[in-house]
ROBA-590854 format. One line per field, with one value per residue (C-alpha): y negated, x, z negated; residue number from 1. Coordinates in Angstrom, 1 decimal. Last residue first. Example, Ala and Ser with C-alpha at 12.3 -4.5 7.8 and 13.67 -1.06 7.14 Angstrom:
<pts>
Y = c(1.1/4.5)
X = c(13.7/12.3)
Z = c(-7.1/-7.8)
num = c(2/1)
</pts>
This chain:
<pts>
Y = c(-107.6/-106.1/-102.8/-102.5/-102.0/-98.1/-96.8/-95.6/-92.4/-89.9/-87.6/-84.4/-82.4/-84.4/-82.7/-84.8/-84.1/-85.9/-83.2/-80.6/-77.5/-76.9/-74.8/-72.3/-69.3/-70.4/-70.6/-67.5/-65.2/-66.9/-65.9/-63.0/-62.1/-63.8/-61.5/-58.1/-59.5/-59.8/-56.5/-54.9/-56.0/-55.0/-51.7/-51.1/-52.5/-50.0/-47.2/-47.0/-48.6/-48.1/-47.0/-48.7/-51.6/-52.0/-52.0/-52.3/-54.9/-56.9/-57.3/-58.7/-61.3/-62.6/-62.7/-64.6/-67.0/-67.4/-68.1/-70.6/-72.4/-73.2/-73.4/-76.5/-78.0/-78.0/-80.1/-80.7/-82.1/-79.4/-76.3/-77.1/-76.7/-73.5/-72.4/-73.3/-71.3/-68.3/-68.5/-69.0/-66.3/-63.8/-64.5/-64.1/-60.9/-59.3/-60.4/-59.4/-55.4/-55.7/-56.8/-54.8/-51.4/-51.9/-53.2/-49.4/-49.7/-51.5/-55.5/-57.7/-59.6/-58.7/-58.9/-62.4/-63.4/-62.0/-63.6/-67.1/-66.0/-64.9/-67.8/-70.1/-68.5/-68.5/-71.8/-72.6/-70.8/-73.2/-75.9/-75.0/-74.1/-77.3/-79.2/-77.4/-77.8/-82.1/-80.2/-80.7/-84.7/-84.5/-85.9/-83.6/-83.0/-86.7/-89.4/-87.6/-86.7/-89.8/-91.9/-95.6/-94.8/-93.9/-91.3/-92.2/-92.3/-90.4/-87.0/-87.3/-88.4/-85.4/-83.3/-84.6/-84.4/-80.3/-80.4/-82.2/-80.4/-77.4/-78.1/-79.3/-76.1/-74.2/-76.5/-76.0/-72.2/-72.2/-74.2/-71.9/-69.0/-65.6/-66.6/-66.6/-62.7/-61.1/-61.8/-59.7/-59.3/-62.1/-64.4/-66.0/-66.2/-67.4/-70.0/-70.6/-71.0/-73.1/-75.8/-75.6/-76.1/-79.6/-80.5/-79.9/-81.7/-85.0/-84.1/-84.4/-87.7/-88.9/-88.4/-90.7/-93.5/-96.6/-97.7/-98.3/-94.8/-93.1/-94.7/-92.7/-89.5/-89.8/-90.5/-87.2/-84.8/-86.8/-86.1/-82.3/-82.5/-83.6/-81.1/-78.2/-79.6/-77.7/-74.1/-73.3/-74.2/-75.7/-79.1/-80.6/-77.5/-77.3/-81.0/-80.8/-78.7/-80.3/-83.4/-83.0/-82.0/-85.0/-87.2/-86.2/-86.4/-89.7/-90.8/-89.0/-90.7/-94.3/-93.6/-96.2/-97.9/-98.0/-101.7/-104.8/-103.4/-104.4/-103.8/-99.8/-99.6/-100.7/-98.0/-95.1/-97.0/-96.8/-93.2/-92.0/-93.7/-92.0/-88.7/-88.8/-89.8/-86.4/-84.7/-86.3/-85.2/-81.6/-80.8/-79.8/-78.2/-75.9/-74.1/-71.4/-74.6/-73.3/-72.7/-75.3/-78.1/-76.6/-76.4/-79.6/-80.9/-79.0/-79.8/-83.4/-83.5/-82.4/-83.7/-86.8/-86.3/-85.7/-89.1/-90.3/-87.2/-87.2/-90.2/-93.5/-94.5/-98.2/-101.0/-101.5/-98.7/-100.6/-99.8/-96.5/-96.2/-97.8/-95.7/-92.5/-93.6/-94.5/-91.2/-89.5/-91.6/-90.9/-86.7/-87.4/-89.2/-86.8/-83.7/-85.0/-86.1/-82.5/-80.7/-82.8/-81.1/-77.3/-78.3/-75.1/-74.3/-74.6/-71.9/-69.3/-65.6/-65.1/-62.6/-65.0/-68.4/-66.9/-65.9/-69.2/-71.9/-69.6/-70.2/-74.0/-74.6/-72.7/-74.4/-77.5/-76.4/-75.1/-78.1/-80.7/-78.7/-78.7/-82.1/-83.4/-81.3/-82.8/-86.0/-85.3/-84.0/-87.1/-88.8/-92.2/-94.3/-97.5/-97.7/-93.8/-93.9/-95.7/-93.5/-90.6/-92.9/-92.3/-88.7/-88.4/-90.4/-87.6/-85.0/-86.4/-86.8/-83.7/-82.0/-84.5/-82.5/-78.9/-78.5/-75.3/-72.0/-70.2/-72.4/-74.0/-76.9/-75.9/-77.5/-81.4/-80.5/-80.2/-83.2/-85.9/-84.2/-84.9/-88.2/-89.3/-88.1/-89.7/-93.2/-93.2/-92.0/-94.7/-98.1/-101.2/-102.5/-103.9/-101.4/-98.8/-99.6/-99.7/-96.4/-94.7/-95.9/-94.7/-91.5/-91.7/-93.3/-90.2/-87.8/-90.2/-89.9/-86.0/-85.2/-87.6/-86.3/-83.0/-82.8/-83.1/-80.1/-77.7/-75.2/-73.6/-75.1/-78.4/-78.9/-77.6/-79.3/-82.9/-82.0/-80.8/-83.9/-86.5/-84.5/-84.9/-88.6/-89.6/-87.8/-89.0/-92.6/-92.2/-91.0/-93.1/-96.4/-95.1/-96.7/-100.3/-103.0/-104.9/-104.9/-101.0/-100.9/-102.3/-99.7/-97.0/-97.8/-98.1/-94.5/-93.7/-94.8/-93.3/-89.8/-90.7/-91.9/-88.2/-86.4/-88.5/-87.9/-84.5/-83.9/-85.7/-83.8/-80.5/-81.6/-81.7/-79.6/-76.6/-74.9/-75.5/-79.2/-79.6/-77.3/-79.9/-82.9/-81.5/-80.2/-84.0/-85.3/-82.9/-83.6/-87.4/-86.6/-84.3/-86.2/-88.5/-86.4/-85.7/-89.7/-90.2/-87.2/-88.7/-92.1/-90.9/-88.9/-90.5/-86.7/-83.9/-84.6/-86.0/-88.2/-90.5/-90.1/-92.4/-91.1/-91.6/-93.9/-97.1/-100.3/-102.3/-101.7/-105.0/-106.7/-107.4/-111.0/-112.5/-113.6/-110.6/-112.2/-115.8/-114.3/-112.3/-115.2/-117.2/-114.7/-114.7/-118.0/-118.4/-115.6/-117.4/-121.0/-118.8/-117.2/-120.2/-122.1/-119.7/-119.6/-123.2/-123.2/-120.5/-122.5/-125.4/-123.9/-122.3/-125.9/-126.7/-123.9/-124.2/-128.5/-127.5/-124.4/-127.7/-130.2/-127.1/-126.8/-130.4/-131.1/-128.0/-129.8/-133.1/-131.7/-129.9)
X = c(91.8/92.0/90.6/87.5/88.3/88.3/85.4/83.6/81.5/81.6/78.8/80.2/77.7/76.5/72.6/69.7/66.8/64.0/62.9/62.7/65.5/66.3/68.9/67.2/67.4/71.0/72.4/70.8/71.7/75.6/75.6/75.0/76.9/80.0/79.0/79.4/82.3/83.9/82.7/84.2/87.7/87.4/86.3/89.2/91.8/90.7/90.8/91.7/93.7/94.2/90.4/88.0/90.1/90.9/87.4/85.7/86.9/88.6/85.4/83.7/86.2/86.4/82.3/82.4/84.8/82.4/79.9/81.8/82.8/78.8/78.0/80.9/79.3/75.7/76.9/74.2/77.3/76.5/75.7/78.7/81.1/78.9/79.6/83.0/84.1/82.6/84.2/87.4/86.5/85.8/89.5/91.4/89.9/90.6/94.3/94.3/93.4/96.5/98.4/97.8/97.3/101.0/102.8/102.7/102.8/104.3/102.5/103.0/106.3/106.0/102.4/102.4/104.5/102.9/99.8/101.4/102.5/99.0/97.3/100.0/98.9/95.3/95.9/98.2/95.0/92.4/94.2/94.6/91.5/90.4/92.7/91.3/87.8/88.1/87.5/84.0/84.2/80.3/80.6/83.4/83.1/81.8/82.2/84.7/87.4/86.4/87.6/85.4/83.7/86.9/86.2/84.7/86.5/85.6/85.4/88.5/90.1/88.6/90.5/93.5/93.1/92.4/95.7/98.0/97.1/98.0/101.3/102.2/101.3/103.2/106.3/105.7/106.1/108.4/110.9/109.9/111.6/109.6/110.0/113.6/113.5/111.2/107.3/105.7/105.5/102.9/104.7/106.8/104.3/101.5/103.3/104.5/100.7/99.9/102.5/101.1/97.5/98.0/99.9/97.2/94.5/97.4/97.0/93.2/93.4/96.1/94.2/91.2/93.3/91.4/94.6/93.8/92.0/94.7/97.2/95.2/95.1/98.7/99.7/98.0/100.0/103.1/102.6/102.0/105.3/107.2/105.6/106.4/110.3/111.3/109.8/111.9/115.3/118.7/117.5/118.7/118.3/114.8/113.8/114.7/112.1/108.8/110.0/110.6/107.3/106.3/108.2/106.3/102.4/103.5/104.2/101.4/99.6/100.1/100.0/96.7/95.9/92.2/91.9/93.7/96.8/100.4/100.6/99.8/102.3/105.0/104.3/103.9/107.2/109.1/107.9/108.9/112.4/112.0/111.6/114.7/116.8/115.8/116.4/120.1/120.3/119.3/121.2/124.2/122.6/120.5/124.0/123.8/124.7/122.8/119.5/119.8/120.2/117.3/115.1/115.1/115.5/111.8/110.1/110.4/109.9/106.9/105.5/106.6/105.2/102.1/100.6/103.1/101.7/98.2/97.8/97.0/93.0/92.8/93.5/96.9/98.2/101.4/102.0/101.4/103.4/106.3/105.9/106.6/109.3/111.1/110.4/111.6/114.7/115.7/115.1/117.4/119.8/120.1/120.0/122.8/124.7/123.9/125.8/128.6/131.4/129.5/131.7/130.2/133.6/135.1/132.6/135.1/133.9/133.2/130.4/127.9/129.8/129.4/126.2/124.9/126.5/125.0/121.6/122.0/122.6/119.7/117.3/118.9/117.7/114.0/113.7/114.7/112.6/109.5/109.9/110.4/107.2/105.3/106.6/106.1/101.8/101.4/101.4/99.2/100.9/103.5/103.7/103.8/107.3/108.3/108.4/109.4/112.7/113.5/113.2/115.1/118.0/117.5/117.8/120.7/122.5/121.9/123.3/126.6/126.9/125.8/128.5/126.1/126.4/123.3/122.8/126.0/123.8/120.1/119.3/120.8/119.3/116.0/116.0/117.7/114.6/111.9/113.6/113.5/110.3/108.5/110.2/110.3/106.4/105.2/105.6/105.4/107.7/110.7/110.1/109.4/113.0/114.4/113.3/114.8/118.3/118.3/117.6/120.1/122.6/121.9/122.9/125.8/127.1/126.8/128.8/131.3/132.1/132.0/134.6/133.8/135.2/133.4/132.4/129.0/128.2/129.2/128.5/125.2/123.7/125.3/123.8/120.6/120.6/121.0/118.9/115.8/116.8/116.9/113.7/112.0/113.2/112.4/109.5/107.8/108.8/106.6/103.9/105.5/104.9/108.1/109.5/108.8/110.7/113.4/113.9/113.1/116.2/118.1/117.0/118.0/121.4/121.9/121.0/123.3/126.3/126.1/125.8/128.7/131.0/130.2/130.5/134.5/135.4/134.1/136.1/133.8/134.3/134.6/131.1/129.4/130.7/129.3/126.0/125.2/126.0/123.2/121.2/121.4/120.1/117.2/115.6/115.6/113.9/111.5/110.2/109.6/107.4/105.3/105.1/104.0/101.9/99.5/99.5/98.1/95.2/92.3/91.5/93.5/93.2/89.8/87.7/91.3/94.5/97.3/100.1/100.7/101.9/99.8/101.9/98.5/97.1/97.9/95.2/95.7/96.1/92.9/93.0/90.3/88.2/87.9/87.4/84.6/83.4/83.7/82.1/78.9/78.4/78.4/76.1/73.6/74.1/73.2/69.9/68.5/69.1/67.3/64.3/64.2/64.0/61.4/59.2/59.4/58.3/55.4/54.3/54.1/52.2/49.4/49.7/48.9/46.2/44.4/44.3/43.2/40.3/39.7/39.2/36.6/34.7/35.2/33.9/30.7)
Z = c(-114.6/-117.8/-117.8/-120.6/-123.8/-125.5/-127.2/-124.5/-125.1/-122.5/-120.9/-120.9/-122.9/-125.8/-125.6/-125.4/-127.8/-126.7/-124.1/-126.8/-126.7/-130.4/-130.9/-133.9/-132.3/-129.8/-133.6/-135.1/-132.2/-132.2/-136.1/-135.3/-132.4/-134.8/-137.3/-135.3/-133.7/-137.4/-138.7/-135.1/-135.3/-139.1/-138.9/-135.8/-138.8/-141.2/-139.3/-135.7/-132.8/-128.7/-127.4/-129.7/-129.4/-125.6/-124.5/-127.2/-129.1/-126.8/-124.2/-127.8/-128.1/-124.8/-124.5/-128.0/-126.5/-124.1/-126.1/-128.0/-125.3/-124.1/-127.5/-127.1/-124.0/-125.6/-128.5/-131.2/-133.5/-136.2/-134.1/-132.1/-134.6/-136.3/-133.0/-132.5/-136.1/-135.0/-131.8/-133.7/-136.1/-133.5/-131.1/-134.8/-135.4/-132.4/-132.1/-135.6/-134.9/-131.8/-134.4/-137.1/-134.6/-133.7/-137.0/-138.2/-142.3/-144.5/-144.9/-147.0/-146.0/-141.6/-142.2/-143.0/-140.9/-138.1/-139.1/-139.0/-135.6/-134.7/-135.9/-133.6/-130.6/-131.1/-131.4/-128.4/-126.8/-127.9/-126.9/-123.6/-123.4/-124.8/-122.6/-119.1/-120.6/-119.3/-116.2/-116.7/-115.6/-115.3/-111.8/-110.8/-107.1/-105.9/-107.5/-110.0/-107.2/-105.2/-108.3/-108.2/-111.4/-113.0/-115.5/-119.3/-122.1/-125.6/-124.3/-122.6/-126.3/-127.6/-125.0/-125.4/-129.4/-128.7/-127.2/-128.7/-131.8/-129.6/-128.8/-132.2/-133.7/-130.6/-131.9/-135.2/-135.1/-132.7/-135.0/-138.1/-136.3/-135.0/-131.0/-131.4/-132.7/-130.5/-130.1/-127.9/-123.8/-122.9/-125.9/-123.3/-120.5/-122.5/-123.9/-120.5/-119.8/-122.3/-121.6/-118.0/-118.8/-120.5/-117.2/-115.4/-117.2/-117.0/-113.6/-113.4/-115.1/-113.0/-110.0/-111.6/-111.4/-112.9/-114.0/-118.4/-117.9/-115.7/-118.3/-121.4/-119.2/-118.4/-122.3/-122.8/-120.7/-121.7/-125.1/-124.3/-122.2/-125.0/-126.9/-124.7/-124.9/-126.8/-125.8/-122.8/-124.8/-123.7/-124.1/-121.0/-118.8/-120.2/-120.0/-116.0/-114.5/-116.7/-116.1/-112.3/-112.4/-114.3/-112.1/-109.2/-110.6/-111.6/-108.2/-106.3/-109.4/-108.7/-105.8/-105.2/-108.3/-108.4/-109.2/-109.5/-107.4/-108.0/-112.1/-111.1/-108.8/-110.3/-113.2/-110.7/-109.8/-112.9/-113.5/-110.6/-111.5/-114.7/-113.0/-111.2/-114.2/-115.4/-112.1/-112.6/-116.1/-115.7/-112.1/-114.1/-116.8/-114.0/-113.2/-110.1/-108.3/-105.0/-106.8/-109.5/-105.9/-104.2/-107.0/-107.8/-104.3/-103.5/-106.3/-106.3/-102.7/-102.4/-105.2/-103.3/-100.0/-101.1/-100.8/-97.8/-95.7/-96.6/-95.5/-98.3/-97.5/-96.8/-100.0/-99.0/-96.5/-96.3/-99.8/-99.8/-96.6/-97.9/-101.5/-99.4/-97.0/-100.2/-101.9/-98.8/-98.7/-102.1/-101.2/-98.1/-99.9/-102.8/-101.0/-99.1/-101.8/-104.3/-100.8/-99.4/-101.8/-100.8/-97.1/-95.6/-94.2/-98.0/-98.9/-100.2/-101.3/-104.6/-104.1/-105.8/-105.0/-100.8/-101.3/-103.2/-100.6/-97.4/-99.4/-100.3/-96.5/-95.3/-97.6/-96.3/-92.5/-94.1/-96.0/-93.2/-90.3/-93.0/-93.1/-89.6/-88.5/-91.4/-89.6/-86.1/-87.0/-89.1/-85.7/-85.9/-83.2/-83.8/-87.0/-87.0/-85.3/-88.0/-90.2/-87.6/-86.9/-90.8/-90.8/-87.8/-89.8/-92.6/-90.0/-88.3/-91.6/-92.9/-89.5/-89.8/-93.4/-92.1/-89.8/-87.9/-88.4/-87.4/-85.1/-83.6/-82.6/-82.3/-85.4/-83.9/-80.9/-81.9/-84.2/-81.6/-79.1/-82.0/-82.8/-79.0/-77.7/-79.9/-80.5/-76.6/-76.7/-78.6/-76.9/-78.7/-75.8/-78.1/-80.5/-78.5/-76.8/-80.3/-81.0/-77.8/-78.9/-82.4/-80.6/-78.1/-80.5/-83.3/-80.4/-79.3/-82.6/-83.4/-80.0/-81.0/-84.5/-83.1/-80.7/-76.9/-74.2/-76.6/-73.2/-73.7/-77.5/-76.8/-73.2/-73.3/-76.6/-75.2/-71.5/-73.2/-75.2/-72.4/-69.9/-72.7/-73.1/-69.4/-68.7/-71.8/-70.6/-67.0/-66.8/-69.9/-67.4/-63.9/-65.4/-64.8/-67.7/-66.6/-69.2/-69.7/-66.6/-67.6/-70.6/-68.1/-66.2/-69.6/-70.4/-66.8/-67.0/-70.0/-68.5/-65.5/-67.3/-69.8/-66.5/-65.0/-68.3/-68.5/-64.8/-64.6/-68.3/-66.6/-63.3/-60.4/-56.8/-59.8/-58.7/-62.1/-61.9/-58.1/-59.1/-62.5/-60.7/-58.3/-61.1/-62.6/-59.5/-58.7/-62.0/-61.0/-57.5/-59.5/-62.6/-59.5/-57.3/-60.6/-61.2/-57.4/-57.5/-60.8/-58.7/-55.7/-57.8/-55.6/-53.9/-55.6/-59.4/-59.5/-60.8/-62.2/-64.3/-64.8/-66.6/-70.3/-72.7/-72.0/-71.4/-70.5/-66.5/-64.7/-63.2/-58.9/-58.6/-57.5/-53.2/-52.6/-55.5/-54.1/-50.6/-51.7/-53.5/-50.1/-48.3/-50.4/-50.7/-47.0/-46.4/-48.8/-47.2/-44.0/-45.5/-46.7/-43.6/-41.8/-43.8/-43.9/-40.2/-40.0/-42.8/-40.8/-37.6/-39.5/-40.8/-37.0/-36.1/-38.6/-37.4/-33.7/-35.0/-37.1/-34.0/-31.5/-34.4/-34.5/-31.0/-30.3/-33.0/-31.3/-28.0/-29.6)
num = c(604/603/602/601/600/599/598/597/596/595/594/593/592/591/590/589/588/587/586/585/584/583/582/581/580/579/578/577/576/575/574/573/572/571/570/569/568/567/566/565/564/563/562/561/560/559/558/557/556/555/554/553/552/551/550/549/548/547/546/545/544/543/542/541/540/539/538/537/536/535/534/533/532/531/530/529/528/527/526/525/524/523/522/521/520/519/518/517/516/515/514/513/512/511/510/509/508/507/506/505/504/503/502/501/500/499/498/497/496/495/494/493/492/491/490/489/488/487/486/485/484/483/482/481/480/479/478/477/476/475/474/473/472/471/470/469/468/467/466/465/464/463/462/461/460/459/458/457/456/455/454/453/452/451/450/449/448/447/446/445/444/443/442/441/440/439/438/437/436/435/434/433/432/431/430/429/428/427/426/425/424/423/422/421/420/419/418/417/416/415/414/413/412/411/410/409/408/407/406/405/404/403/402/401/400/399/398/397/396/395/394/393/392/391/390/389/388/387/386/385/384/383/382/381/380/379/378/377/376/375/374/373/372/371/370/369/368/367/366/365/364/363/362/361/360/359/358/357/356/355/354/353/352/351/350/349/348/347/346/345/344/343/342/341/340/339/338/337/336/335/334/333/332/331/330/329/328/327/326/325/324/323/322/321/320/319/318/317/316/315/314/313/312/311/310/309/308/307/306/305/304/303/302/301/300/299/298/297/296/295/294/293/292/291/290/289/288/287/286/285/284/283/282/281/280/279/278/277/276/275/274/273/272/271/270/269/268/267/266/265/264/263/262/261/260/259/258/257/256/255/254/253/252/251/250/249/248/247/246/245/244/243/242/241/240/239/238/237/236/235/234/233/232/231/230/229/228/227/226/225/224/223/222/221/220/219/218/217/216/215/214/213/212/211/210/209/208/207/206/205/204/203/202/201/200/199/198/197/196/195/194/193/192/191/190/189/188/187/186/185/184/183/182/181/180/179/178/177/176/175/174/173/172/171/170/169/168/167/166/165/164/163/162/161/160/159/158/157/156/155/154/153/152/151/150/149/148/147/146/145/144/143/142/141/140/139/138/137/136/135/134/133/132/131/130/129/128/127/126/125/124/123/122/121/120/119/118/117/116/115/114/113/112/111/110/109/108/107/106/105/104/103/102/101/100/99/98/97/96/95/94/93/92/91/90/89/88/87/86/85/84/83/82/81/80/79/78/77/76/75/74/73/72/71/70/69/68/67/66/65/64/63/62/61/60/59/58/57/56/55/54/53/52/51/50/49/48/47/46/45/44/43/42/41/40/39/38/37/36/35/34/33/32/31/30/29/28/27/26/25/24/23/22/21/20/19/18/17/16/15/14/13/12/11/10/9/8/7/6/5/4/3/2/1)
</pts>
């Protein structure tokens, strides 16, 4: 009994001893831990506080009242600054400053603050966007202000420091990759460069602002994506110019003189700044590389094609004079739709933004060269093809589509200039081959998109035109230089053999000519098993048969009316017959779009 009772006391001894332990290990546990955790708290209270990166804007945070310290420190310093230049601005106003002595300090003062910003943006402050857009916005109102309320500086000087501050305010994002200055500067050099004796301002050193802000917006979009500041650029450049060339044209209509409008500086100014937009234009297609092109730099030389062409003929009042150098225009288009085409490997990116400008500036200079609207139709016809065939051989599938375009604009100023009759030029030999030409052109520009195949890798026929359908463009066109050509060859005809009224003859074989050419496409496509071309033929039909009795049956009688109608009524019949014996079985695959290649594949 004694030894039990012995052993138990033994076993509660060692119970407490082992809990001892555990209370000491405890202990030191949690003091090792506390130690740890001061000494990283230490660690991170001594770490240099992180720099924010050179962001462009103010600081924001939860909320703008509580926490927003920083937000009322930039706003209480927009302030301070503001208040300086209105005092200089009171003690010049109130004639305790001379206006020479305030222009000066107001002009010191907004410089000094752009520089001030300059070192801060070294210095990776956020205070450094306040003070260079305050310092440049006081520097052009005080330029604008002082020129236009009081002219105590001349022009010349006035137009400098303007491009300066702006010049000036890209550099500094430059330096700081920065976006605002750049920004802030060439919209503000912009502004005031319009707003200067607006309506009449000196519009050579306002061209040269523009085309300089022009320039700083290139760049400023290697810096930040803003395609909003440069459409904004170029609208303000057209409309300004636009402007220019209108004030030119009043005055040399009405004979007035435009010496104060300096009409010496006009075609050099719309040269540079339409050079320069073609340049800023293939920089950003080439920097692009194998990325998407922006909108801006891929329409930016249609654009401008159009726009200087018809700027410079408008205020000349002579189109001859701007023929030649719109013509050399388009070859340098040319030149470098071609450049770009041997730079890339595949899908040759601009290459049609490029050619699309030179063909307009083509299509607006061959007639001033030539003297003649229908001349150089052909030229344009062959152009029109030779664009599809380089799309093909470039993988562009833009050019294809704009050699389709170009196709449809030779018919339509057919259809323009024989809308209203056909006087005594339209009846020579000349026009008659040259519409002939026209449509040959045509219908072989259409066969030849029958026989190639799109660009796989073209968005436009990836994904909107799989079946290449506007390959019809040519064949309408073609079709209607045709029907054009038919009813010259029948106004021959009935001009030597025929007596009577020429009125219900022509408007009879207008009738007659639209039957026998769908007539003549359905037994076509009857033959070749061609859907598409039944398709075309139908329609024709529709055309013909809307003639007939709608303007027909109400306009001309006798024998040509029983004609009109004798050759619908076969053309419906032999259309009946055709789509009777079409056959429709699954193994009989119609040649609708579907392309055969004929040519060899792309090198490279």
């Amino acid at each position: 009994m004694g030894v039990e009772k012995y052993s138990f006391e033994r076993q509660i001894q060692e119970l407490n001893e082992q809990v001892r332990q555990l209370n000491q290990r405890v202990t030191q546990l949690e003091s090792s831990m506390t130690e740890e955790a001061v000494a990283k708290s230490i660690q991170l209270s001594r770490q240099p506080v992180q720099q924010p990166a050179k962001e462009d804007m103010l600081p924001t945070g939860a909320s703008l009242l509580v926490g927003s310290s920083s937000l009322l420190q930039h706003i209480s310093a927009v302030c301070f600054l503001l208040v300086a230049a209105l005092g200089l601005r009171a003690l010049t106003d109130n004639g305790l400053l001379e206006l020479e002595v305030g222009t000066a300090l107001g002009i010191g003062y907004a410089a000094a603050l752009i520089i001030g910003g300059y070192l801060l943006y070294r210095k990776n402050k956020s205070m450094a966007p306040i003070f260079t857009t305050t310092g440049s916005l006081l520097m052009f109102s005080v330029l604008v202000e002082t020129y236009t309320r009081f002219a105590s500086l001349p022009d010349e000087l006035v137009y400098i420091m303007l491009a300066v501050t702006g010049i000036g305010m890209a550099v500094i994002s430059y330096i700081n990759k920065a976006a605002v200055p750049i920004i802030i500067g060439t919209l503000g050099m912009c502004a005031a460069a319009v707003v200067i004796d607006y309506p009449n301002p000196y519009f050579p050193y306002l061209g040269l602002l523009l085309w300089i802000s022009n320039i700083l917006g290139f760049f400023a979009t290697r810096l930040k994506r803003c395609s909003w500041l440069r459409w904004l650029l170029l609208f303000t450049t057209h409309f300004m110019l636009q402007i220019w060339g209108l004030k030119l044209s009043g005055l040399m209509n009405h004979g007035g003189s435009a010496e104060h409008l300096s009409p010496n500086w006009f075609i050099p100014i719309i040269t540079l700044i339409g050079a320069t937009f073609v340049m800023i234009s293939l920089f950003g297609i080439i920097r692009s590389g194998d990325e998407k092109i922006s909108k801006f730099d891929f329409s930016l030389p249609v654009i401008n094609a159009g726009w200087c062409y018809v700027a410079g003929i408008y205020a000349l009042k002579d189109p001859t004079l701007f023929g030649a150098p719109a013509a050399a225009a388009a070859i340098v288009h040319f030149a470098l739709a071609y450049w770009l085409s041997r730079r890339q490997t595949s899908n040759a990116q601009g290459t049609n933004t490029f050619m699309a400008g030179g063909l307009i500036l083509a299509c607006l200079s061959l007639p001033a060269l030539l003297g003649n609207i229908f001349l150089p139709l052909p030229i344009l016809s062959v152009l029109a093809i030779a664009t599809c065939y380089f799309s093909y051989r470039w993988s562009s599938g833009g050019m294809r589509i704009t050699s389709y375009l170009l196709q449809v604009y030779v018919s339509v100023i057919f259809s323009i200039e024989f809308i209203g009759g056909i006087d005594d030029q339209q009846r020579s030999p000349a026009i008659l081959i040259v519409v002939l030409i026209c449509s040959m052109i045509a219908l072989g520009h259409y066969y030849y998109a029958r026989r190639t195949k799109p660009p796989e890798r073209s968005q436009i026929f990836s994904h909107y035109d799989k079946r290449d359908q506007s390959a019809l463009l040519p064949l309408f066109s073609g079709l209607t230089n045709s029907f054009f050509t038919c009813m010259l060859l029948a106004y021959y005809a009935l001009q030597h053999y025929y007596q009577e009224d020429m009125t219900f003859a022509l408007i009879g074989t207008q009738s007659i000519i639209i039957n026998l050419a769908a007539i003549f496409i359905m037994i076509r496509a009857f033959f070749n098993d061609n859907t598409e071309l039944r398709n075309v033929a139908i329609l024709v039909l529709v055309i013909g048969g809307s003639k007939v009795f709608i303007i027909d049956l109400f306009r001309i009688s006798g024998a040509w009316l029983v004609c009109s109608i004798f050759t619908f009524g076969i053309a419906a019949a032999l259309a009946s017959l055709v789509l009777a014996r079409w056959r429709t079985g699954p193994s009989d695959q119609r040649q609708q779009s579907e392309p055969v290649i004929n040519e060899p594949e792309i090198e490279g």
